[in-house]
C-alpha positions as CSV (number, residue, x, y, z in Angstrom):
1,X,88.6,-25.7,51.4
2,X,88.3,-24.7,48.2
3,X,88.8,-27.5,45.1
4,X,92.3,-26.1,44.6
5,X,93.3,-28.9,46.8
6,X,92.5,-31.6,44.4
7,X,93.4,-35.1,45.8
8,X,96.1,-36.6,44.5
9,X,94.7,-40.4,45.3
10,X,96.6,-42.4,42.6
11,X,99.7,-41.1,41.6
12,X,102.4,-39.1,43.3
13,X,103.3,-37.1,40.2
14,X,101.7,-33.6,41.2
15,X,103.1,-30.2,40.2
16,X,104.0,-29.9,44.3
17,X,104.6,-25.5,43.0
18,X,100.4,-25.0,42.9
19,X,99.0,-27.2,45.6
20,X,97.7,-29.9,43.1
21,X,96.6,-27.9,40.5
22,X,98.1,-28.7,37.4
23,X,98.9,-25.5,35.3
24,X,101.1,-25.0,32.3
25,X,103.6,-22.4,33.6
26,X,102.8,-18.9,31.3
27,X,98.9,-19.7,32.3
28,X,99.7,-20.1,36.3
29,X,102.2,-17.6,36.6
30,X,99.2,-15.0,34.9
31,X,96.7,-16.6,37.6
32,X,98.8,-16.1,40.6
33,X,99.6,-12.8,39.6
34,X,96.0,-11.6,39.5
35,X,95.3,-13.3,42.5
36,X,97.8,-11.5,43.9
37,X,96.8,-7.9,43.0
38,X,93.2,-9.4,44.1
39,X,94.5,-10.0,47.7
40,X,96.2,-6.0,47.7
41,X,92.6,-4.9,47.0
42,X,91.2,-6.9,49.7
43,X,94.1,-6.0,52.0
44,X,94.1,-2.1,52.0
45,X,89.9,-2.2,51.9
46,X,89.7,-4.6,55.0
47,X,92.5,-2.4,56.6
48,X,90.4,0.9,56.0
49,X,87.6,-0.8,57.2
50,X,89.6,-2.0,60.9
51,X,90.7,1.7,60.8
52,X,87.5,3.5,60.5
53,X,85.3,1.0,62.7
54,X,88.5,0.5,65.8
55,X,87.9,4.7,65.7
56,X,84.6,4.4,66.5
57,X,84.5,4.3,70.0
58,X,80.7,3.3,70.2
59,X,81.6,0.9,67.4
60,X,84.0,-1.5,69.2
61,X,82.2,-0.9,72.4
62,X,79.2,-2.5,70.9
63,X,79.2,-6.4,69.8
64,X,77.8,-6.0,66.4
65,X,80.7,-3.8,65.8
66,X,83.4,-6.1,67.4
67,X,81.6,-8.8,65.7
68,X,82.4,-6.4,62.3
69,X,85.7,-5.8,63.4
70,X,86.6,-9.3,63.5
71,X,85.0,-10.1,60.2
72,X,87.2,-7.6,58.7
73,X,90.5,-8.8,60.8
74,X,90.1,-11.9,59.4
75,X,89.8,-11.2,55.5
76,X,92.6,-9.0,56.0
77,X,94.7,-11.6,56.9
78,X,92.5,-13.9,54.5
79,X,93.8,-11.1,51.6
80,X,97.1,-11.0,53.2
81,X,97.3,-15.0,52.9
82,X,96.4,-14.7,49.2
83,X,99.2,-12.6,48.8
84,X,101.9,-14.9,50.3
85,X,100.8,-17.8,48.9
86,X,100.2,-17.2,45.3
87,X,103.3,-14.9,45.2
88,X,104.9,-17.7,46.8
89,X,103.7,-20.3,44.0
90,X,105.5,-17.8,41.1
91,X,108.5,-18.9,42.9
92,X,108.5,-21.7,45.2
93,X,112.0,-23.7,46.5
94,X,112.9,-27.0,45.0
95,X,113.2,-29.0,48.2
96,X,111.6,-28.9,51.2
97,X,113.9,-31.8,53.3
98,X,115.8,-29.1,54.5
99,X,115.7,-27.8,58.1
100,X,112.8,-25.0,58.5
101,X,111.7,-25.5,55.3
102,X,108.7,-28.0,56.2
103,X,107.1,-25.1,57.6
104,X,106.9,-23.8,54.2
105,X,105.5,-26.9,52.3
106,X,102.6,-27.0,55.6
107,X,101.8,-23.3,55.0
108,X,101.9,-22.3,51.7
109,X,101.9,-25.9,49.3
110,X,99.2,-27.3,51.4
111,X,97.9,-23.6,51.6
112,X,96.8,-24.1,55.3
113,X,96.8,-20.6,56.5
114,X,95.0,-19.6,53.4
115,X,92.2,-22.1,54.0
116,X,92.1,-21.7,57.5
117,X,91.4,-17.9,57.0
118,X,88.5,-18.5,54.6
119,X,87.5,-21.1,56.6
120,X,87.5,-19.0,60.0
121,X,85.9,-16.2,57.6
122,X,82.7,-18.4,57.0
123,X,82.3,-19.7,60.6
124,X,83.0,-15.6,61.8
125,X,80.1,-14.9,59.3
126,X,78.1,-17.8,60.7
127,X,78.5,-15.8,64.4
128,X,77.6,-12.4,63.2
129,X,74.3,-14.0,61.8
130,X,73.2,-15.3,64.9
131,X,74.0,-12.3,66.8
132,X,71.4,-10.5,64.0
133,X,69.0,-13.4,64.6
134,X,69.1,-13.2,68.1
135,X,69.1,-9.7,68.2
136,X,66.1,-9.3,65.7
137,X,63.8,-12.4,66.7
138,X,65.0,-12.4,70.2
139,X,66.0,-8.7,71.3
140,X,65.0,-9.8,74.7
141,X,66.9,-12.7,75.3
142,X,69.7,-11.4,73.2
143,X,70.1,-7.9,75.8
144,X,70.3,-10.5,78.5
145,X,72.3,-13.0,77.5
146,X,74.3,-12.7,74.1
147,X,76.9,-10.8,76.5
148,X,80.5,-9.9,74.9
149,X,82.2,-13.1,76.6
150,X,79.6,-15.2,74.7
151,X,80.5,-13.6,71.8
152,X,84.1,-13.7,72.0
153,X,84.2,-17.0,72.7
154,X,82.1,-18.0,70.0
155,X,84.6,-16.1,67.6
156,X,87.8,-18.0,69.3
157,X,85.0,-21.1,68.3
158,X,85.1,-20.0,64.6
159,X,89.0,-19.1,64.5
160,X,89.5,-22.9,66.0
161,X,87.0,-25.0,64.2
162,X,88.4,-23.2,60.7
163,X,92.0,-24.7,61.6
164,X,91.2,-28.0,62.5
165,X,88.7,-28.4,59.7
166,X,91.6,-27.6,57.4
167,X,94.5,-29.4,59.4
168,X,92.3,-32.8,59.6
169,X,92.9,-33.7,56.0
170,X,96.2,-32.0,55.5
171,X,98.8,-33.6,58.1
172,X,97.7,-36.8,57.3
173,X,97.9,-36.4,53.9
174,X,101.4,-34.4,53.4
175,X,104.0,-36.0,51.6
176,X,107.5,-35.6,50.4
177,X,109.5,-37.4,48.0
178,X,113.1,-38.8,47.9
179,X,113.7,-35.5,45.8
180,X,112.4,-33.6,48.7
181,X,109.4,-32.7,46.5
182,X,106.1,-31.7,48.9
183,X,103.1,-33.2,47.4
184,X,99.9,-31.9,49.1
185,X,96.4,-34.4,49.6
186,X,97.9,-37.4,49.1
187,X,95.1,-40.0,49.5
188,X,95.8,-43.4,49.7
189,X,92.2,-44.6,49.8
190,X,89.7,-43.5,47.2
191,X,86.3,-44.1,49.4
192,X,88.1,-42.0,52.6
193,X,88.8,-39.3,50.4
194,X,85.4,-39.0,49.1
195,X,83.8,-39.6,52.0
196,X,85.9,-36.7,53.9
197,X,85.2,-34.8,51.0
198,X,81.7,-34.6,51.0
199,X,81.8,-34.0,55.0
200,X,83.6,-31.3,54.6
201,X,82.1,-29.0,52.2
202,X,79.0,-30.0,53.8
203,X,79.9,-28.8,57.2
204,X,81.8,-25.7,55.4
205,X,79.4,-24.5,53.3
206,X,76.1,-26.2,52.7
207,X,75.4,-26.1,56.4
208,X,76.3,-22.3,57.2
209,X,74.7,-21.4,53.8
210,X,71.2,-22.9,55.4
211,X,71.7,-20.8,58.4
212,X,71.9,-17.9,56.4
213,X,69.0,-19.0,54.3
214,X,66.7,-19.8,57.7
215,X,68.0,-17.2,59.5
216,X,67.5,-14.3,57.5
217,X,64.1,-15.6,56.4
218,X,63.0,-15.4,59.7
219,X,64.3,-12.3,60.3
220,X,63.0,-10.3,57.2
221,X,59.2,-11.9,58.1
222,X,59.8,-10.1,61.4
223,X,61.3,-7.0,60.0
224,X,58.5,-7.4,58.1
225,X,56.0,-7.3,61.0
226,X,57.8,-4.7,63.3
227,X,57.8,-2.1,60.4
228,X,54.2,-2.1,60.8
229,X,54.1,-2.1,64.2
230,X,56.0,0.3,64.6
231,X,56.0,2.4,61.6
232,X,59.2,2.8,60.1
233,X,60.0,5.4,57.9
234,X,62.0,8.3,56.6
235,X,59.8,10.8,58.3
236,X,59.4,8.6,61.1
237,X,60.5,10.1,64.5
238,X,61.4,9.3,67.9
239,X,63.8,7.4,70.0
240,X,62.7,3.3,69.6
241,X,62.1,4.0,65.4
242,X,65.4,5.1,65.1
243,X,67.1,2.5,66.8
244,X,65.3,-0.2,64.6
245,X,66.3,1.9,61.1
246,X,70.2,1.1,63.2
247,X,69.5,-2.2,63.3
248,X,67.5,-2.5,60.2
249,X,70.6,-1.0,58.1
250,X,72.9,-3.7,59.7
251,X,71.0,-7.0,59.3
252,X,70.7,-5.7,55.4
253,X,73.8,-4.9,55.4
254,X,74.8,-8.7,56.9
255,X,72.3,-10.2,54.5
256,X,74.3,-8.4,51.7
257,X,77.5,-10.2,52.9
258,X,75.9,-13.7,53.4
259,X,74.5,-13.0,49.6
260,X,78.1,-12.1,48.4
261,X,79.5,-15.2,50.1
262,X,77.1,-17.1,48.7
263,X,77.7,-15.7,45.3
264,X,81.8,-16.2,45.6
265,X,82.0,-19.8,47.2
266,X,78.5,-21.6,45.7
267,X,80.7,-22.6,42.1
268,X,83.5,-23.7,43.8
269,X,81.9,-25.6,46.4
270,X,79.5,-27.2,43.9
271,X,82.7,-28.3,41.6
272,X,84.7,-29.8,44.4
273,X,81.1,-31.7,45.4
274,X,80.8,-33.4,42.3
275,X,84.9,-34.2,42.3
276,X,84.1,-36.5,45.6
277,X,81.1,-37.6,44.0
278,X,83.3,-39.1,41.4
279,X,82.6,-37.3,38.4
280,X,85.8,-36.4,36.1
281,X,86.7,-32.8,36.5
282,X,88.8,-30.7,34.9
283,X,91.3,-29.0,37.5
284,X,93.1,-27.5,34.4
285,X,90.4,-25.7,33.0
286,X,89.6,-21.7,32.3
287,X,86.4,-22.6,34.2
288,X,87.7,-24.3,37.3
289,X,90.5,-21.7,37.7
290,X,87.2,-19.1,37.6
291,X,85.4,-21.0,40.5
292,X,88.8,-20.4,42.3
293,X,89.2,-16.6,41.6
294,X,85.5,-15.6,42.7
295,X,86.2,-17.3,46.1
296,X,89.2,-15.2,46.9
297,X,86.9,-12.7,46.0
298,X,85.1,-13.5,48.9
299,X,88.2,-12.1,51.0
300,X,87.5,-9.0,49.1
301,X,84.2,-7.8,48.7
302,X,83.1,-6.6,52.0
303,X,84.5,-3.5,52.1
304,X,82.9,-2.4,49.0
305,X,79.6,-3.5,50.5
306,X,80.4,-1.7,54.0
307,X,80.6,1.4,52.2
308,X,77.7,1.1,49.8
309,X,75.4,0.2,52.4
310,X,76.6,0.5,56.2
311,X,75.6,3.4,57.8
312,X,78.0,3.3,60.8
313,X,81.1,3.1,58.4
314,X,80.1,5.5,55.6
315,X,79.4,8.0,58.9
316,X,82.5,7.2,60.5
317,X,84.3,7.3,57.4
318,X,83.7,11.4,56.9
319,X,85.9,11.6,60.2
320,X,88.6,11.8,58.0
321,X,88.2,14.0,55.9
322,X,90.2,16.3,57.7
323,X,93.6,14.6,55.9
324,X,92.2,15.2,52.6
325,X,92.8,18.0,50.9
326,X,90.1,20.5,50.4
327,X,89.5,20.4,46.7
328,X,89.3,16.1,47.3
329,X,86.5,16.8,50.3
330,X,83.5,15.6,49.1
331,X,80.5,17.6,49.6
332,X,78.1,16.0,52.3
333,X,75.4,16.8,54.3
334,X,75.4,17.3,58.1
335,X,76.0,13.4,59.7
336,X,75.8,12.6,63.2
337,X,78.5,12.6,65.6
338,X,80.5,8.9,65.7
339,X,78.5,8.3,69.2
340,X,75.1,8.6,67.7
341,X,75.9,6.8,64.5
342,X,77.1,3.8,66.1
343,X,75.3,3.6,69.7
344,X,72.5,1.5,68.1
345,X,74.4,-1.0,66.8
């Protein structure tokens, strides 16, 4: 939940059209808008990256790659959310006491799909990192039992914990007005609105940012110790060092993701802490509505990072070049088949 839902604990009189977030109109309709065209970024890269990773048929057979796949399914709709909401906000309806319209003040006003999606994003993140722990530290245990049911149900875990993490404080807190106004995060007690606060972006960021940290610690200190073992290396042959460059390439790649989230949410997160904490913030400010852009960046970013780093994309990617025309091919050396590239994820 980003701070965008600032309680409204003593007064009713919120501007019900941006979720709590006072704005004057020229400077909010200029915010939505770029939030907008930030969500069509994030939307056509996380669809090229379903596209070119579903193609892969060692990809999705593998559960680092389905792991991927989800990641990128749900900052799709995380993009697409964006979209719909802040578009939404340039426009919204007057009253919501009409029939069929409540759905409309629960979705976008109180932005719970949005949250929900960058909520489910984190947790999906959380679930990919143990699978590269386990696999790493563990490669034992995790061949014999970190099986595709495990993983799938500790995605449908991450999907359901991100909507009633963002539900618990919004149905209890909806209101609308005689005018049929909807007025998100209505507290009416101070202490239980701090105290939920500071629960909540504990268990949605401070605590999956220190399984990152731990995690990946652990893993480069192994990393570490295997690449001497083992001897990894550009001229490096054979079977086994091959398949730990695979798997070396995709935990760096992950640990460039948990970096980026990092990056996006830790100003954000860090402003809505010291809100419940009881310091007097700014919700109004150039610098608040910053900390709100760079985590809808986080929707964003992955893509970029898939094909900067990410072997199994950028070589799954060069499948199509086919539909480009030959001028726009670029030239590349000879890449292994799809199977190979992605069999050792």
């Amino acid at each position: 939940m980003a701070s965008t839902q600032e309680p409204n604990t003593y007064s009713t009189n919120t501007d019900a059209s941006n979720g709590g977030v006072g704005r004057s109109g020229s400077e909010g309709l200029h915010f939505d808008l770029l939030v907008c065209l930030l969500g069509v970024v994030g939307l056509v890269g996380n669809a090229i990256v379903l596209v070119v990773m579903i193609g892969g048929k060692k990809t999705r057979r593998q559960i680092t790659g389905s792991l991927i796949i989800n990641q990128s399914l749900v900052d799709l709709c995380c993009a697409l959310s964006v979209i719909l909401t802040y578009g939404y906000n340039m426009k919204p309806m007057q009253r919501y006491d009409l029939r069929g319209r409540e759905a409309l003040c629960y979705l976008l006003v109180d932005k719970i799909m949005l949250f929900t999606l960058m909520n489910a994003s984190t947790y999906s993140l959380m679930v990919i990192t143990t699978e590269r722990y386990l696999m790493i530290v563990t490669p034992i245990f995790h061949r014999n039992h970190f099986t595709r049911q495990r993983a799938l149900l500790l995605v449908v875990l991450a999907w359901l914990a991100a909507y009633l993490w963002t539900s618990s404080p919004t149905l209890p807190t909806k209101f609308m007005d005689e005018n049929g106004q909807c007025i998100p995060f209505v507290w009416g007690n101070v202490e239980a609105q701090k105290n939920f606060g500071i629960t909540y972006v504990t268990a949605t960021f401070f605590v999956p940012i220190l399984l990152f940290a731990l995690a990946y610690s652990h893993v480069g200190w192994v990393l570490r110790k295997k690449t001497v073992q083992v001897g990894i290396g550009p001229n490096a042959p054979g079977p086994e060092t091959k398949l730990t460059r695979r798997q070396v390439n995709v935990t760096k790649t992950m640990v460039m993701v948990t970096s980026a989230f990092a990056m996006c949410w830790t100003p954000n997160q860090i402003y809505y802490l010291l809100f419940n904490l009881g310091y007097d913030l700014n919700f109004t400010s150039v610098g608040y509505l910053i900390t709100l852009f760079m985590s809808f960046v986080n929707c964003c970013i992955n893509p970029f990072i898939y094909a900067f780093k990410l072997e199994a994309f950028r070589q799954g990617i060069m499948k199509y070049r086919q539909y480009l025309p030959s001028r726009c091919k670029p030239d590349q050396p000879h890449l292994e088949s799809d199977d190979t590239a992605t069999s050792h994820m």
